[in-house]
C-alpha positions as YAML, in Angstrom:
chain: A
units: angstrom
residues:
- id: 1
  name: UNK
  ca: [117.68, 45.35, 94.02]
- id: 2
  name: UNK
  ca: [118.02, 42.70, 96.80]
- id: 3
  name: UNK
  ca: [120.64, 40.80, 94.21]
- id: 4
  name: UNK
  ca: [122.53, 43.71, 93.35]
- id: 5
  name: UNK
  ca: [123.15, 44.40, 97.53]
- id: 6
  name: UNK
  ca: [124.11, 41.23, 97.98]
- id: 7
  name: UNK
  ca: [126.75, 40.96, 95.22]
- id: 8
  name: UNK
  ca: [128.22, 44.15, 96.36]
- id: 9
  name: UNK
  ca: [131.66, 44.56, 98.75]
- id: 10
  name: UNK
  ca: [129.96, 47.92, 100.31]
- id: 11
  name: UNK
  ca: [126.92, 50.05, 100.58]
- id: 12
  name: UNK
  ca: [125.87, 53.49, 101.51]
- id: 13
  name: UNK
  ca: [122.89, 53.75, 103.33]
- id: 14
  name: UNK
  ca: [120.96, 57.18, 103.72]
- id: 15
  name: UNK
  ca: [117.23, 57.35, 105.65]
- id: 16
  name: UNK
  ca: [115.08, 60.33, 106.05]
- id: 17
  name: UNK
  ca: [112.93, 60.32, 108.97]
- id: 18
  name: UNK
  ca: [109.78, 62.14, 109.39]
- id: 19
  name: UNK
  ca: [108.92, 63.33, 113.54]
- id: 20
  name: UNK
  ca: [107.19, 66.23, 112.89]
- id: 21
  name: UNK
  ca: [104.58, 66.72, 115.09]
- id: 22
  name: UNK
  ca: [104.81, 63.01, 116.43]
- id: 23
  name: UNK
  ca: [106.94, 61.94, 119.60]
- id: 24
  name: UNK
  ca: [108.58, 58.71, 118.13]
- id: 25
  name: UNK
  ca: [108.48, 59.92, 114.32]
- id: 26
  name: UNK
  ca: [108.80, 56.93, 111.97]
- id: 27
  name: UNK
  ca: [111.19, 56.03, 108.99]
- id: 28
  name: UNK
  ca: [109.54, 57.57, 105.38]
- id: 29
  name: UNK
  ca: [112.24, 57.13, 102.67]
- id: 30
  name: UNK
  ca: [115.59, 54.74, 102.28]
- id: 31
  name: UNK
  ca: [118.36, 55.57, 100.02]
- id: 32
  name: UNK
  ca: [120.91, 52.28, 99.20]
- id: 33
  name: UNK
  ca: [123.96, 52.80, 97.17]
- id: 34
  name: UNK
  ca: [126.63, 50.45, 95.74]
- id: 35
  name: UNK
  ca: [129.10, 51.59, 93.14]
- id: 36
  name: UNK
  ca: [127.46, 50.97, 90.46]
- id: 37
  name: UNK
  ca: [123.69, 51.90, 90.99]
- id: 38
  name: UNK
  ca: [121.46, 53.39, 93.83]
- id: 39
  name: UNK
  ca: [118.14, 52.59, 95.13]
- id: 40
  name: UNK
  ca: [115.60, 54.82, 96.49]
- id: 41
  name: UNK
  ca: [113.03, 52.48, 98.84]
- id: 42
  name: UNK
  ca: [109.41, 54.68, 99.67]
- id: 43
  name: UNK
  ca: [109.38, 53.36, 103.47]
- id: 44
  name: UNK
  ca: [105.63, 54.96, 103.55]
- id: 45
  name: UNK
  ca: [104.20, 52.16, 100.84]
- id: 46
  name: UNK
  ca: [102.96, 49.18, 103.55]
- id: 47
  name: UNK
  ca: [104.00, 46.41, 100.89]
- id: 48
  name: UNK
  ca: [107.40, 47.92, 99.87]
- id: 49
  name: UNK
  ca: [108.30, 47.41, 103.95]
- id: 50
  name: UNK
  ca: [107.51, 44.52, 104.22]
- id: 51
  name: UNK
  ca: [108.95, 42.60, 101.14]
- id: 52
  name: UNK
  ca: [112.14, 44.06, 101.97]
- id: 53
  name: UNK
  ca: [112.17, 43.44, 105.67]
- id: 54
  name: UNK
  ca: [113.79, 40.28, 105.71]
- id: 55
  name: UNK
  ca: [115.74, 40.80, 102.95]
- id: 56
  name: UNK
  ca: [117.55, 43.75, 103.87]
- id: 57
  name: UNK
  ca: [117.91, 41.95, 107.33]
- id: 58
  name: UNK
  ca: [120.40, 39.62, 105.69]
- id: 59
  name: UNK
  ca: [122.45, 42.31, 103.62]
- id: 60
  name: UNK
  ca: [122.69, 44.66, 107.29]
- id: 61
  name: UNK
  ca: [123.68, 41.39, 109.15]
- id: 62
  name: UNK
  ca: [126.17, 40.13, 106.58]
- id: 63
  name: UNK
  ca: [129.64, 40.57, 107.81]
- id: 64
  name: UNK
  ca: [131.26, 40.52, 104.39]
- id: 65
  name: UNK
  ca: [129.13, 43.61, 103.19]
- id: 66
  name: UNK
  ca: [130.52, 47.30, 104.32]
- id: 67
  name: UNK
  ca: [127.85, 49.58, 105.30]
- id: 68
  name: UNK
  ca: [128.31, 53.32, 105.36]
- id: 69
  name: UNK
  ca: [125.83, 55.33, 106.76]
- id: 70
  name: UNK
  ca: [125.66, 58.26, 105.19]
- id: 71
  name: UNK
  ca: [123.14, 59.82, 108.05]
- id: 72
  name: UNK
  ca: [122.83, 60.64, 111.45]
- id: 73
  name: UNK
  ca: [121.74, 57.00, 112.55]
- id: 74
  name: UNK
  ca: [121.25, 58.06, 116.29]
- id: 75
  name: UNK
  ca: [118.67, 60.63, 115.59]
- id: 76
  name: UNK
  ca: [117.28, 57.83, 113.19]
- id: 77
  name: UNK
  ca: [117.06, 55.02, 115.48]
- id: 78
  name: UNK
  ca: [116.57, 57.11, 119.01]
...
């Protein structure tokens, strides 16, 4: 996945968020799209966030990528 993101000119990002019952709620489920493929990244699985962590880091911070959110990021991040 994490070569496939980088190669690609844009990506559309979608995250589901879970705050049911909790105050701060936390992030449960990432969607990643380029043109050619998507991704689906289970945000619950301990492992799965952390090998991607720094990864996707570096695909978020690169200026050359376009991200498109395809989500209310402010309820997200709030």
């Amino acid at each position: 996945m994490a070569t496939k993101l980088k190669a690609a000119k844009e990506i559309a990002v979608d995250l589901e968020h879970h705050s049911y019952r909790t105050y701060r709620g936390f992030l449960c489920l990432m969607q990643i799209s380029t043109r050619e493929e998507d991704f689906i990244v289970d945000l619950l699985v301990p492992s799965v966030r952390d090998s991607i962590r720094n990864t996707l880091g570096e695909i978020f911070a690169d200026p050359e990528i376009v991200k498109v959110s395809l989500h209310n990021s402010k309820v997200v991040l709030n």
